[in-house]
mmCIF file as Biopython writes it, N, C-alpha, C and O atoms, coordinates in Angstrom:
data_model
#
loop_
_atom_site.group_PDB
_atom_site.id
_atom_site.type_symbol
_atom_site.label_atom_id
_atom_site.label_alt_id
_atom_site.label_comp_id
_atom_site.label_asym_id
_atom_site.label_entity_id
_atom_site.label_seq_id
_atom_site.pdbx_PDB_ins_code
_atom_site.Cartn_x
_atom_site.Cartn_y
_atom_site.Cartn_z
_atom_site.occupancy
_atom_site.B_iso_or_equiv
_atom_site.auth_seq_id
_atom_site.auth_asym_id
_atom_site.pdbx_PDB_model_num
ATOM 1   N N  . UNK A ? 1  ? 57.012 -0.506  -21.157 1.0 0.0 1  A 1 
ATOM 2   C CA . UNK A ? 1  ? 57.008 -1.609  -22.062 1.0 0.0 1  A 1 
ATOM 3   C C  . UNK A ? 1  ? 57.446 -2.871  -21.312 1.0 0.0 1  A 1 
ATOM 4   O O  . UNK A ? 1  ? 58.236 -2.986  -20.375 1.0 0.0 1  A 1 
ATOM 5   N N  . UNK A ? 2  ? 56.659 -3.871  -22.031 1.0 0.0 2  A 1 
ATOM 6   C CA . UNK A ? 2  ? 57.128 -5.083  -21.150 1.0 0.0 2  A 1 
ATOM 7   C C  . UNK A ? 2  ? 58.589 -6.080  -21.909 1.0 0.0 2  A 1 
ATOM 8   O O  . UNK A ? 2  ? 58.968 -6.150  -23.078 1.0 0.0 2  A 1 
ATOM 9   N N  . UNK A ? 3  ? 58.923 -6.497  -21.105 1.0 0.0 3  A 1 
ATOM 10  C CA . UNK A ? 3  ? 60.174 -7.693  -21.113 1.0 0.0 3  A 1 
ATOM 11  C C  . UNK A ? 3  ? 59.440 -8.423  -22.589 1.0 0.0 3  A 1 
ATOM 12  O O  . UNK A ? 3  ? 60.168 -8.395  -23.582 1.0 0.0 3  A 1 
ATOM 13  N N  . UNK A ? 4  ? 58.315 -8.941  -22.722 1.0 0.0 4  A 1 
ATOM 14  C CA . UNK A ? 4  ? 57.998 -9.934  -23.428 1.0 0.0 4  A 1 
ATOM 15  C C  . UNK A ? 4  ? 57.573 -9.361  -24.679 1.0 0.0 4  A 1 
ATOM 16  O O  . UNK A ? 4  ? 57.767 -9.977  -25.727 1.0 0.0 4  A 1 
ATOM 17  N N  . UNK A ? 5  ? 57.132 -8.478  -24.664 1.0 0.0 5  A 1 
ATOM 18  C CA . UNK A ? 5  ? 56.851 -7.372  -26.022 1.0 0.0 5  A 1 
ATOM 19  C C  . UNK A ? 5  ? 58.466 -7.253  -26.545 1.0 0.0 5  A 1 
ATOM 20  O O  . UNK A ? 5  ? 58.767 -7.883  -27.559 1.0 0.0 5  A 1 
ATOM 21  N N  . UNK A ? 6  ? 59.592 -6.373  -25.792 1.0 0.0 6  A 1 
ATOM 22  C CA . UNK A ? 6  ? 60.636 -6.412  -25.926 1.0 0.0 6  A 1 
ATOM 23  C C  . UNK A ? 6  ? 61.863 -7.586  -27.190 1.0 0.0 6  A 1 
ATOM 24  O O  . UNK A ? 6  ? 62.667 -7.463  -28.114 1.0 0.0 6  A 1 
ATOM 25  N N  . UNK A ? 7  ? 61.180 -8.671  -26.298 1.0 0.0 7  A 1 
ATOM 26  C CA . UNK A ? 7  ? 62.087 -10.081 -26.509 1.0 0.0 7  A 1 
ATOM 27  C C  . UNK A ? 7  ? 61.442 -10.390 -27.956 1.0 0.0 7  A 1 
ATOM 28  O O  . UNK A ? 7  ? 62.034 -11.069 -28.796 1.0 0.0 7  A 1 
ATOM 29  N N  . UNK A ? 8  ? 59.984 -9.738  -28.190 1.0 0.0 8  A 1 
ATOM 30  C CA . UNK A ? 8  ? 59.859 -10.191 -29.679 1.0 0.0 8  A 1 
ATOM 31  C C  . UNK A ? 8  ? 60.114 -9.605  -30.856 1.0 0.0 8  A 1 
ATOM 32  O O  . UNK A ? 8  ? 59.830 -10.099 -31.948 1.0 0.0 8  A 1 
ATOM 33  N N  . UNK A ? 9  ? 60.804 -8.246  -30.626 1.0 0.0 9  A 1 
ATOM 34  C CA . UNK A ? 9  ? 61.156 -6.992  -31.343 1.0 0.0 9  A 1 
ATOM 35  C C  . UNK A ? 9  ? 62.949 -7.585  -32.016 1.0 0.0 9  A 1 
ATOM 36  O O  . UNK A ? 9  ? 63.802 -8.144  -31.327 1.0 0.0 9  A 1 
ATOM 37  N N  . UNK A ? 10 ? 63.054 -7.274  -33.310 1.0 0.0 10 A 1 
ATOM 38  C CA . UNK A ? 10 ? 64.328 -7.660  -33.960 1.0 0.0 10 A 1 
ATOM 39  C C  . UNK A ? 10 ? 65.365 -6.493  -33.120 1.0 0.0 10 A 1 
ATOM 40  O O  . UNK A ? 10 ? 64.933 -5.566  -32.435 1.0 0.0 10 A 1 
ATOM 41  N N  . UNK A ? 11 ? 66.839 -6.805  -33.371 1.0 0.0 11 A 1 
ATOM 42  C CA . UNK A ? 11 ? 67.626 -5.800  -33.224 1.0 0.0 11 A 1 
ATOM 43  C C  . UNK A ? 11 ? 67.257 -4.599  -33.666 1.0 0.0 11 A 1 
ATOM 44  O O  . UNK A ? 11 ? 67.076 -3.676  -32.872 1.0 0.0 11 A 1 
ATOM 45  N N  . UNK A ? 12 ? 67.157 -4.507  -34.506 1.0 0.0 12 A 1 
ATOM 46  C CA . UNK A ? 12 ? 67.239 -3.326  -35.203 1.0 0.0 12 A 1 
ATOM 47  C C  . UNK A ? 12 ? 66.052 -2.763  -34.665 1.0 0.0 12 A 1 
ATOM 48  O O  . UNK A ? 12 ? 66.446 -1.746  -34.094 1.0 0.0 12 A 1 
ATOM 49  N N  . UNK A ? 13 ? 65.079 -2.829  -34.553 1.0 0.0 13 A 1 
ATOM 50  C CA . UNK A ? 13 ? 64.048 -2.164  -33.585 1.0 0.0 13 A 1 
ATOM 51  C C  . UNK A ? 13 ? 64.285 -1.721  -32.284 1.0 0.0 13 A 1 
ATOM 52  O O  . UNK A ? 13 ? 63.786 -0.786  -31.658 1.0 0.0 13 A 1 
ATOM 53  N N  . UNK A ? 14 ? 65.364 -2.777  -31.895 1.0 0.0 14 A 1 
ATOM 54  C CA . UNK A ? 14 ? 65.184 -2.405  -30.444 1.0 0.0 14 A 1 
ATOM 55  C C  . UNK A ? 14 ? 66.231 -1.311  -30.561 1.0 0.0 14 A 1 
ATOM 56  O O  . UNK A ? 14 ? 66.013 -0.455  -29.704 1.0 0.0 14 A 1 
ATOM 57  N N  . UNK A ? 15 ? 67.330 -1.017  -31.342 1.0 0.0 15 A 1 
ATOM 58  C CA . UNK A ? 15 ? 68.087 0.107   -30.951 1.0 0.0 15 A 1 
ATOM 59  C C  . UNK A ? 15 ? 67.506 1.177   -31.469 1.0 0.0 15 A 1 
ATOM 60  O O  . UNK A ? 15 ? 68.044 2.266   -31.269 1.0 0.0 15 A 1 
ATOM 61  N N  . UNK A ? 16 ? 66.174 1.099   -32.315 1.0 0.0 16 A 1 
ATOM 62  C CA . UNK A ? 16 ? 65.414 2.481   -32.683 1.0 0.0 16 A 1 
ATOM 63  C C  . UNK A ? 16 ? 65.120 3.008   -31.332 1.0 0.0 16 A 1 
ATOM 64  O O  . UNK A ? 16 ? 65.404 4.115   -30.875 1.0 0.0 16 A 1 
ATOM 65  N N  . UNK A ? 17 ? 64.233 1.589   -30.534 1.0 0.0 17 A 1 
ATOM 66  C CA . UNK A ? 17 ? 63.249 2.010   -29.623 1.0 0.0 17 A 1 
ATOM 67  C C  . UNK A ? 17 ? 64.376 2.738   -28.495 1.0 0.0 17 A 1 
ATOM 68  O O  . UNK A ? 17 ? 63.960 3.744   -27.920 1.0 0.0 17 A 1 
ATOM 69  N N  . UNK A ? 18 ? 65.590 2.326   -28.212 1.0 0.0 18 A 1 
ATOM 70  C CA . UNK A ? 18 ? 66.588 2.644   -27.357 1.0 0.0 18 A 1 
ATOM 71  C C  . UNK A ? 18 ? 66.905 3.680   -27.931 1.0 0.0 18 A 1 
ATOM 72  O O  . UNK A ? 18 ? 67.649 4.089   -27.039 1.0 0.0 18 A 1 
ATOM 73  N N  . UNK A ? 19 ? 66.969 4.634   -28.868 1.0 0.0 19 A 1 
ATOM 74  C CA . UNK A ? 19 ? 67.225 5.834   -29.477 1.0 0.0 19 A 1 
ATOM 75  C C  . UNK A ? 19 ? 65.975 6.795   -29.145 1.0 0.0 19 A 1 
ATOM 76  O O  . UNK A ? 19 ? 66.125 8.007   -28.992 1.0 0.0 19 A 1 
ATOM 77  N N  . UNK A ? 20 ? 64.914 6.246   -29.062 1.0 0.0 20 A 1 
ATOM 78  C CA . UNK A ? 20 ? 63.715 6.980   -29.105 1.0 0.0 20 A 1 
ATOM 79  C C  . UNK A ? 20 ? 63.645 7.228   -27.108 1.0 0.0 20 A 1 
ATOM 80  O O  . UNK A ? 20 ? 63.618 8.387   -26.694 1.0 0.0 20 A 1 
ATOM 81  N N  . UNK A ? 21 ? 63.631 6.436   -26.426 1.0 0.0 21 A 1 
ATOM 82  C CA . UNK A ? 21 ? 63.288 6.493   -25.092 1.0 0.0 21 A 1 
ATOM 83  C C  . UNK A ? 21 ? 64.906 7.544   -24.410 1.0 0.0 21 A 1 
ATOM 84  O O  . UNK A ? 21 ? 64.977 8.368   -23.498 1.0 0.0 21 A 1 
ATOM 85  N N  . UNK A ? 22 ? 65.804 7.085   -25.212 1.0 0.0 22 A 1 
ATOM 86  C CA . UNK A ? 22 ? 66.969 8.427   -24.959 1.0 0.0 22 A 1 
ATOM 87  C C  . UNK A ? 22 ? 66.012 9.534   -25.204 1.0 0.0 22 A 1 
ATOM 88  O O  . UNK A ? 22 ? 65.324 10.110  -24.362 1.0 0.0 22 A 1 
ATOM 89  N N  . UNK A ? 23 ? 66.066 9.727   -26.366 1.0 0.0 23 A 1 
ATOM 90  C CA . UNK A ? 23 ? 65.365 11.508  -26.837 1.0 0.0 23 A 1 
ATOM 91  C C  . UNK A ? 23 ? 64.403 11.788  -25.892 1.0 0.0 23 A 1 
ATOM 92  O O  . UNK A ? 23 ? 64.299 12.939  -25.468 1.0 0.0 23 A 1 
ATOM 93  N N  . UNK A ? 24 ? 63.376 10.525  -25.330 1.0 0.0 24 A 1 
ATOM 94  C CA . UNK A ? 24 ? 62.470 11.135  -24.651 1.0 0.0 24 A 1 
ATOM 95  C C  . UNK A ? 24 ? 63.171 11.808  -23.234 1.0 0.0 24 A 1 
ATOM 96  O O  . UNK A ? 24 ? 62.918 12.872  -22.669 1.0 0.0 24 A 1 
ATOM 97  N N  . UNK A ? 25 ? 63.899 11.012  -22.991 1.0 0.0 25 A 1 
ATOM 98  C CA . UNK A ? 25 ? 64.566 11.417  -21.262 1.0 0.0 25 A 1 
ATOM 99  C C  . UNK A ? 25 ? 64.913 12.810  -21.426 1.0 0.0 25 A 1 
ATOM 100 O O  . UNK A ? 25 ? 64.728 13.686  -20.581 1.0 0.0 25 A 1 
ATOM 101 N N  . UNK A ? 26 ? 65.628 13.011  -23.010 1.0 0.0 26 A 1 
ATOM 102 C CA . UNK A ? 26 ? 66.365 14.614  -22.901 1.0 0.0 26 A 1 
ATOM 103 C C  . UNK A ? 26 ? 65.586 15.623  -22.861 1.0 0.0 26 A 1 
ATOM 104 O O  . UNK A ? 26 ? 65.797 16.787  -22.519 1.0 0.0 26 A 1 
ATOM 105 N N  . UNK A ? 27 ? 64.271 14.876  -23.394 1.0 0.0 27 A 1 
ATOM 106 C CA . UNK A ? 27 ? 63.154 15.953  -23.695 1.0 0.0 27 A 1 
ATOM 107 C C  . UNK A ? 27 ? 62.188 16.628  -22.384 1.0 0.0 27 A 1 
ATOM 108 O O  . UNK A ? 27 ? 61.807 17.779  -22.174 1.0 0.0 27 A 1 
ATOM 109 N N  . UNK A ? 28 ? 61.934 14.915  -21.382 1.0 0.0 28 A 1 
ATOM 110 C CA . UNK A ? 28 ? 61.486 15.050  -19.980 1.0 0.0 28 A 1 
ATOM 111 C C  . UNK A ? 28 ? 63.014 16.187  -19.368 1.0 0.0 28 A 1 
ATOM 112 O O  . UNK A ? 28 ? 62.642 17.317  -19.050 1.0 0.0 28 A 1 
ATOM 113 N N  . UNK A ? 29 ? 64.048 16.013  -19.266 1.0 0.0 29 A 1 
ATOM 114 C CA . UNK A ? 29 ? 64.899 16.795  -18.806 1.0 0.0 29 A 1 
ATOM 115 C C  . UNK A ? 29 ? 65.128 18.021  -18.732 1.0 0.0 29 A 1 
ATOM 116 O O  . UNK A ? 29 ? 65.572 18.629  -17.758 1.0 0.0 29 A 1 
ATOM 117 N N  . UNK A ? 30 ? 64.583 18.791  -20.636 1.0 0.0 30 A 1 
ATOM 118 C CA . UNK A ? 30 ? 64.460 19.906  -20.311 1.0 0.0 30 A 1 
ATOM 119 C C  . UNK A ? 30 ? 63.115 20.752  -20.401 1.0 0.0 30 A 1 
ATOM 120 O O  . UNK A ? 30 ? 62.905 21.958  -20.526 1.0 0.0 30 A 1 
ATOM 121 N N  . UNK A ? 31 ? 61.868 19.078  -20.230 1.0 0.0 31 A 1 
ATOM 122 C CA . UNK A ? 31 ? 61.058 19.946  -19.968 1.0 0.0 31 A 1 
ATOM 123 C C  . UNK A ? 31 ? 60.870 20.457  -17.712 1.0 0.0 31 A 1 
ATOM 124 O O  . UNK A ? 31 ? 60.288 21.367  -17.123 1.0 0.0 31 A 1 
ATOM 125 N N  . UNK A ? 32 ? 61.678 19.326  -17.263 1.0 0.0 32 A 1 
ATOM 126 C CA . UNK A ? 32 ? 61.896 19.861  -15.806 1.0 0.0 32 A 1 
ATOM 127 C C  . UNK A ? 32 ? 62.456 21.282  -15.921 1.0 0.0 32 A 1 
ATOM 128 O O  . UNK A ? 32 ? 61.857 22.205  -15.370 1.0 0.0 32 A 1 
ATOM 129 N N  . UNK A ? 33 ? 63.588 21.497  -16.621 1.0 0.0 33 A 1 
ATOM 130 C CA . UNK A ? 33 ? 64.413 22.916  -16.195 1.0 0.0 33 A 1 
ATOM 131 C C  . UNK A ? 33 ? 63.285 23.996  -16.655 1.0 0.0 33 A 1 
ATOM 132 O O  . UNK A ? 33 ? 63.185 25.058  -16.041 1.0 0.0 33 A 1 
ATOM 133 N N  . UNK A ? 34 ? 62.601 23.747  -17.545 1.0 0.0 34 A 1 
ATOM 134 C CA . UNK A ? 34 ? 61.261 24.958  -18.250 1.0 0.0 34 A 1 
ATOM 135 C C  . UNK A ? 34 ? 60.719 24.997  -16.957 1.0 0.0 34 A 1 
ATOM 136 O O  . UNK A ? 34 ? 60.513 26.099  -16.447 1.0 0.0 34 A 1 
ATOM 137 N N  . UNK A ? 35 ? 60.356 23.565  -16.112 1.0 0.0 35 A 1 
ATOM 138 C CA . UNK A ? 35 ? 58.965 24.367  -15.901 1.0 0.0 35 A 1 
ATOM 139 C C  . UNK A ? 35 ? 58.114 23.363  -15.787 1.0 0.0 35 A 1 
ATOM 140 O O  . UNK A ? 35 ? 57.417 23.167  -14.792 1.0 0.0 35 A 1 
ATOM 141 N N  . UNK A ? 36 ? 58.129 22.519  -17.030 1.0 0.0 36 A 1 
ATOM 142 C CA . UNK A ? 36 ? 56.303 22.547  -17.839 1.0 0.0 36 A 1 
ATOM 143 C C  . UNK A ? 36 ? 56.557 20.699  -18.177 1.0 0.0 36 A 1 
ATOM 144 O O  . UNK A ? 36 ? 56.635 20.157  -19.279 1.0 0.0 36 A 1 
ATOM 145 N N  . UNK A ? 37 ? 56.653 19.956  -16.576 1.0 0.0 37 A 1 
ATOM 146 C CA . UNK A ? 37 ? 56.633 18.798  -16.863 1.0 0.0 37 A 1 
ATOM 147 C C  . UNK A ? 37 ? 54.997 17.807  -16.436 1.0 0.0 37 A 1 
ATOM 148 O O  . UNK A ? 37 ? 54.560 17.610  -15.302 1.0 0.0 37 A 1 
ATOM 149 N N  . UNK A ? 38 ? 54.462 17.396  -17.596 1.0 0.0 38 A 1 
ATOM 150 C CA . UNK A ? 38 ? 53.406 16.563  -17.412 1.0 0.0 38 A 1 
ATOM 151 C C  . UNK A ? 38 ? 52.904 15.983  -16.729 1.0 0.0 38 A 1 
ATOM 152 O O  . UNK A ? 38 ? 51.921 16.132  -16.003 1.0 0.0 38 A 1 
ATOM 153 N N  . UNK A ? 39 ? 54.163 14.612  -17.098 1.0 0.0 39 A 1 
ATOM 154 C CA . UNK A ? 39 ? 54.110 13.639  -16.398 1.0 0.0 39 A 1 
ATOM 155 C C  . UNK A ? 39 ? 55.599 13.202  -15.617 1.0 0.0 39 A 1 
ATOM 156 O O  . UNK A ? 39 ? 56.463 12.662  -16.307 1.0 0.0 39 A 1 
ATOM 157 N N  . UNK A ? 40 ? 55.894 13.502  -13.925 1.0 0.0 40 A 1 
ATOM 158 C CA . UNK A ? 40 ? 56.886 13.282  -13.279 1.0 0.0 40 A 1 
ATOM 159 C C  . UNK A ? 40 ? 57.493 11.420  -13.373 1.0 0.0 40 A 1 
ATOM 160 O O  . UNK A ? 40 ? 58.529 11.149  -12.766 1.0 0.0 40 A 1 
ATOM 161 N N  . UNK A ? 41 ? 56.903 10.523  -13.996 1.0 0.0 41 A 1 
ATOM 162 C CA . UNK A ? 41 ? 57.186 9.344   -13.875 1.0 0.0 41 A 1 
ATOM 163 C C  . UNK A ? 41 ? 57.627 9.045   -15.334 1.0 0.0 41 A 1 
ATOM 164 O O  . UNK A ? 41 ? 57.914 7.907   -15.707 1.0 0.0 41 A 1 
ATOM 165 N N  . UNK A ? 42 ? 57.658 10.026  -16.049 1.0 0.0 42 A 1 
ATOM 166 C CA . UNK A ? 42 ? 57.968 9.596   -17.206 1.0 0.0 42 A 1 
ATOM 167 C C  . UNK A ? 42 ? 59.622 9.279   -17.363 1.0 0.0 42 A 1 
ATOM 168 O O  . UNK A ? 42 ? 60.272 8.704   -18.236 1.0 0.0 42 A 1 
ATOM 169 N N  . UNK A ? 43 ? 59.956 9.891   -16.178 1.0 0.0 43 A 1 
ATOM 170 C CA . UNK A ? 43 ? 61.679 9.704   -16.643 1.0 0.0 43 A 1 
ATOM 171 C C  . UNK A ? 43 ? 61.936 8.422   -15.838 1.0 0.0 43 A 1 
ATOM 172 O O  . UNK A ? 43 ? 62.687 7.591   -16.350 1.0 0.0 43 A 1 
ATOM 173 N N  . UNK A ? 44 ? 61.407 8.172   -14.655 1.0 0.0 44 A 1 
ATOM 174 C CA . UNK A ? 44 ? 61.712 6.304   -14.387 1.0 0.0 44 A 1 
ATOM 175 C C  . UNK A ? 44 ? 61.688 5.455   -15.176 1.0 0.0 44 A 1 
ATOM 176 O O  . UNK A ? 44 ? 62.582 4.620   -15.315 1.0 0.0 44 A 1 
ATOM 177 N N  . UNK A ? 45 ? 60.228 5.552   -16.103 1.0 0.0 45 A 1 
ATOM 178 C CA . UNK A ? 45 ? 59.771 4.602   -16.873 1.0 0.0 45 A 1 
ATOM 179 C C  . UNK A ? 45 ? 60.930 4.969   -18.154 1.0 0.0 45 A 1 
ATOM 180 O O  . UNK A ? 45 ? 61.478 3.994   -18.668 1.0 0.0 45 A 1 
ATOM 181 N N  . UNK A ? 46 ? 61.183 5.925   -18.503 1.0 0.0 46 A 1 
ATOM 182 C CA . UNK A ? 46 ? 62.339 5.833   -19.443 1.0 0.0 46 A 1 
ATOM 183 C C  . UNK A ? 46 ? 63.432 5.103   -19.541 1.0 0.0 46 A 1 
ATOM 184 O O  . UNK A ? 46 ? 63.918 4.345   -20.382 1.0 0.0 46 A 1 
ATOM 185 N N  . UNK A ? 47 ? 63.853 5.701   -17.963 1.0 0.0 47 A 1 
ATOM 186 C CA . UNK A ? 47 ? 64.903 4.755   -17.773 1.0 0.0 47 A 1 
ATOM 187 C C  . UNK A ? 47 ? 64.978 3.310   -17.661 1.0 0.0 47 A 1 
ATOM 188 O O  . UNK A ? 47 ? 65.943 2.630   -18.012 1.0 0.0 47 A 1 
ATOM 189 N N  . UNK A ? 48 ? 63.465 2.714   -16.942 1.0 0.0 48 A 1 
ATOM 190 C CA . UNK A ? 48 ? 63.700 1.322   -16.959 1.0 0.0 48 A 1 
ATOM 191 C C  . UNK A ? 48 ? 63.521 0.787   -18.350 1.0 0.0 48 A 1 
ATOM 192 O O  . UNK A ? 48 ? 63.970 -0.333  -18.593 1.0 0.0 48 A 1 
ATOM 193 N N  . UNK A ? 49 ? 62.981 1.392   -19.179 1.0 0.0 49 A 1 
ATOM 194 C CA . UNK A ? 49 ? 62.628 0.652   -20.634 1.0 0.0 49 A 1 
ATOM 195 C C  . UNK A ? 49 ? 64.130 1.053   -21.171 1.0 0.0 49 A 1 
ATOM 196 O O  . UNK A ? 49 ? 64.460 0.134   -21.921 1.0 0.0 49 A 1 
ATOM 197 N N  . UNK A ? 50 ? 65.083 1.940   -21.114 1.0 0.0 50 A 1 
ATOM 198 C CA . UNK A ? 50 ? 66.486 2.200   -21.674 1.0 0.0 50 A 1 
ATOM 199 C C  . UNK A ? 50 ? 66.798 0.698   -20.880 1.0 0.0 50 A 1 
ATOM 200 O O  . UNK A ? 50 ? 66.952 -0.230  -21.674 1.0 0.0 50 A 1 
ATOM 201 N N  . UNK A ? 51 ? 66.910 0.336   -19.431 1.0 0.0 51 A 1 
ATOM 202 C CA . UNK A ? 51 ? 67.892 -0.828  -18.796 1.0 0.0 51 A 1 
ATOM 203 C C  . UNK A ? 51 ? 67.210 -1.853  -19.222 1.0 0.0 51 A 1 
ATOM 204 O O  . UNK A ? 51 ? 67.924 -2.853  -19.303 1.0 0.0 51 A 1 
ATOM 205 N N  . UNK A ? 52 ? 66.053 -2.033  -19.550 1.0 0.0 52 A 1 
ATOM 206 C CA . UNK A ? 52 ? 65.167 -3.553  -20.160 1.0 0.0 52 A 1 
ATOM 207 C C  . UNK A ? 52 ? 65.857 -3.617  -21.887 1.0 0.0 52 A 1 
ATOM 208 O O  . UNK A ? 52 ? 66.267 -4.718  -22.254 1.0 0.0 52 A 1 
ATOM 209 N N  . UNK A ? 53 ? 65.917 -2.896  -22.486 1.0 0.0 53 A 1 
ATOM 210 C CA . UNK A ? 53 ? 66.235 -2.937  -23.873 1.0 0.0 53 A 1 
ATOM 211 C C  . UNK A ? 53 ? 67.847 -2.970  -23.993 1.0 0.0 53 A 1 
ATOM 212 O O  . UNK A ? 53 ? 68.052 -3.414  -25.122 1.0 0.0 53 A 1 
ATOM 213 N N  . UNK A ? 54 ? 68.636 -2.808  -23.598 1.0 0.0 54 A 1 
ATOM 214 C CA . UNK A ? 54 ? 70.180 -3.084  -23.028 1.0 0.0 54 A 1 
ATOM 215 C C  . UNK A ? 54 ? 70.234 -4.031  -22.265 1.0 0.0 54 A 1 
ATOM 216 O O  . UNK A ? 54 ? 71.246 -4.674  -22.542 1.0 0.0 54 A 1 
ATOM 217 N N  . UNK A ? 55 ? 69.646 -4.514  -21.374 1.0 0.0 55 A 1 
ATOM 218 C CA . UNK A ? 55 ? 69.703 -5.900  -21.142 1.0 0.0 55 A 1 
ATOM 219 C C  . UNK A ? 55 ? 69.609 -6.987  -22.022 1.0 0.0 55 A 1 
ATOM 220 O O  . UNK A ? 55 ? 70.505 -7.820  -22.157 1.0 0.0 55 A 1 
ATOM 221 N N  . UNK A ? 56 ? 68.620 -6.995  -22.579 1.0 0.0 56 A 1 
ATOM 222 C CA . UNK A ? 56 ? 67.849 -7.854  -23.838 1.0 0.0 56 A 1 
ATOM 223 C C  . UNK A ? 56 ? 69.242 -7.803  -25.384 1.0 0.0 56 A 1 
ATOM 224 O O  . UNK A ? 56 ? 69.403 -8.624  -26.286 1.0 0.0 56 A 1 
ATOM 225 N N  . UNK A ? 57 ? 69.925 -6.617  -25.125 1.0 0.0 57 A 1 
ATOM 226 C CA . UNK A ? 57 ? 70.630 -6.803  -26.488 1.0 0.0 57 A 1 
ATOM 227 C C  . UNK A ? 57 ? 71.879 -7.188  -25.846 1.0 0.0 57 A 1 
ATOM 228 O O  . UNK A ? 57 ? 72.669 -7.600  -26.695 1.0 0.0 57 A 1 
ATOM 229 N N  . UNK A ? 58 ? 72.368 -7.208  -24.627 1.0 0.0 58 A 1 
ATOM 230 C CA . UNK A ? 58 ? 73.129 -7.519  -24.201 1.0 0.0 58 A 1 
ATOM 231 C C  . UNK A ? 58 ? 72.882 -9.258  -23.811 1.0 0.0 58 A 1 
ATOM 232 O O  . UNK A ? 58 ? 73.694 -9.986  -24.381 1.0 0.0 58 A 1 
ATOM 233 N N  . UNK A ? 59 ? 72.181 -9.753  -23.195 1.0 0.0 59 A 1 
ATOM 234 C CA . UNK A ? 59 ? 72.237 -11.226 -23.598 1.0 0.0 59 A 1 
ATOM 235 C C  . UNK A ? 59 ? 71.761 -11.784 -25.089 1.0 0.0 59 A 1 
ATOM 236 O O  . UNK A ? 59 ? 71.531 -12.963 -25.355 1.0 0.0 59 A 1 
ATOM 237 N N  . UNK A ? 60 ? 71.712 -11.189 -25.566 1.0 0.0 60 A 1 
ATOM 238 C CA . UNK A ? 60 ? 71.405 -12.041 -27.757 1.0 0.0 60 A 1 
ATOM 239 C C  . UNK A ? 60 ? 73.399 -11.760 -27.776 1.0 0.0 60 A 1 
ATOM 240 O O  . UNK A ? 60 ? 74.141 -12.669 -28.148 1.0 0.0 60 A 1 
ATOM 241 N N  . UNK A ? 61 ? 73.837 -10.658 -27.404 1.0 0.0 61 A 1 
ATOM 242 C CA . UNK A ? 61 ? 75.187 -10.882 -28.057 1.0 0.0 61 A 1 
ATOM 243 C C  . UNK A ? 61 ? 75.793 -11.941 -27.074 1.0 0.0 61 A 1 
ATOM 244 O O  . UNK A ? 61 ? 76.435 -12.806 -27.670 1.0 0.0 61 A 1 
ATOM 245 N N  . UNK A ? 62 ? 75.759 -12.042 -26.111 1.0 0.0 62 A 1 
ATOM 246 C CA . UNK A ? 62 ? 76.002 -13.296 -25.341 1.0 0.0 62 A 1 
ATOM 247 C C  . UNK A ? 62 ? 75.739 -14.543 -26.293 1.0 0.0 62 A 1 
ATOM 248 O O  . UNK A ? 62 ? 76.508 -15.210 -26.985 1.0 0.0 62 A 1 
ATOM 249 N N  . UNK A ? 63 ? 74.439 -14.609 -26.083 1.0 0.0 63 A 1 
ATOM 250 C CA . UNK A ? 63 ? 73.972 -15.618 -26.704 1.0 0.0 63 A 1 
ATOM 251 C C  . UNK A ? 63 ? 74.800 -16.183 -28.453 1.0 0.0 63 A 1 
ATOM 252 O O  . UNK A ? 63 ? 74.966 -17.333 -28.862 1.0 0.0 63 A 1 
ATOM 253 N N  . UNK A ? 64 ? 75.175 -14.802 -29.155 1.0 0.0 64 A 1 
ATOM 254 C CA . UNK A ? 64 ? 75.889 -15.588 -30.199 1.0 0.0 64 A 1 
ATOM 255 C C  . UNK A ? 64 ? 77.146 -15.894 -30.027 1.0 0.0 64 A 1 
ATOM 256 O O  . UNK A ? 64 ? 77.762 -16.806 -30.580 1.0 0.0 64 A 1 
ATOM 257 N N  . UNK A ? 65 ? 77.647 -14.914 -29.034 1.0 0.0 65 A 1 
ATOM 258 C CA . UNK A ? 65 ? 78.964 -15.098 -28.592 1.0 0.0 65 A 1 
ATOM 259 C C  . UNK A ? 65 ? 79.324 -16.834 -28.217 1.0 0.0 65 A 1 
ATOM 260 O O  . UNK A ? 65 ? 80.285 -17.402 -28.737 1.0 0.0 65 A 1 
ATOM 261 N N  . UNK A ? 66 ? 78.728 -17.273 -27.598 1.0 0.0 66 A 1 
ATOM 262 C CA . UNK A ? 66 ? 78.301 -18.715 -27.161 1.0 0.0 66 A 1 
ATOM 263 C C  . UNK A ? 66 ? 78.102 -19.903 -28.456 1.0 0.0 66 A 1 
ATOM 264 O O  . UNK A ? 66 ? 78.258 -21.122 -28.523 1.0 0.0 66 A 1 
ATOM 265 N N  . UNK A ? 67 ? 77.712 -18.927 -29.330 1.0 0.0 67 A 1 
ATOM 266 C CA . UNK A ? 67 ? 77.229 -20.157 -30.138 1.0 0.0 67 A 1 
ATOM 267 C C  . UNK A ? 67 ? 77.879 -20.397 -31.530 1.0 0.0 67 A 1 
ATOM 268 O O  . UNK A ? 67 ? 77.825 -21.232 -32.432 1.0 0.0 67 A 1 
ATOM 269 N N  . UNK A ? 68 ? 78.750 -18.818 -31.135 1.0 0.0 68 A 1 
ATOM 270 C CA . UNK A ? 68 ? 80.248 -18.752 -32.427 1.0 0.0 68 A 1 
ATOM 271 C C  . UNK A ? 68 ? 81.408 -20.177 -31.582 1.0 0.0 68 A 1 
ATOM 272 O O  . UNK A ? 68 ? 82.320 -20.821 -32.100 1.0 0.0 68 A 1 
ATOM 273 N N  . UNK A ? 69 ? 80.915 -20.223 -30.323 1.0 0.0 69 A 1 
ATOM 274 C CA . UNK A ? 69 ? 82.523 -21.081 -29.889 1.0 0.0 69 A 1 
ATOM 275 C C  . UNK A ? 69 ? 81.957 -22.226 -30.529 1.0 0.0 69 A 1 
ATOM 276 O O  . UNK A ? 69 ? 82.597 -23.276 -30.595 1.0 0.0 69 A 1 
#
């Protein structure tokens, strides 16, 4: 997923989508220990869309933090 798709998604979406790309990692995780993994890039791309979507909610709370002073 991209940065700019990301940035147009409300909070509350984005901690679905950050709930959903967790489950997927646990799911890529134990589909490695089975055995029976698909796709080997799926857990990078997990992870970078988990650090793009934590980034993104991490500067908006910045951002109000800033704009409460």
């Amino acid at each position: 997923m991209r940065a700019r798709e990301l940035r147009e998604q409300t909070e509350n979406e984005l901690q679905q989508l950050l709930r959903e790309r967790r489950d997927d990692l646990v799911a890529f995780r134990m589909q490695m220990v089975t055995g029976v993994v698909d796709n080997v890039r799926a857990a990078r791309e997990a992870r970078r869309d988990i650090a793009r979507i934590k980034t993104l909610l991490r500067e908006r709370e910045l951002q109000a933090a800033r704009e409460a002073k």
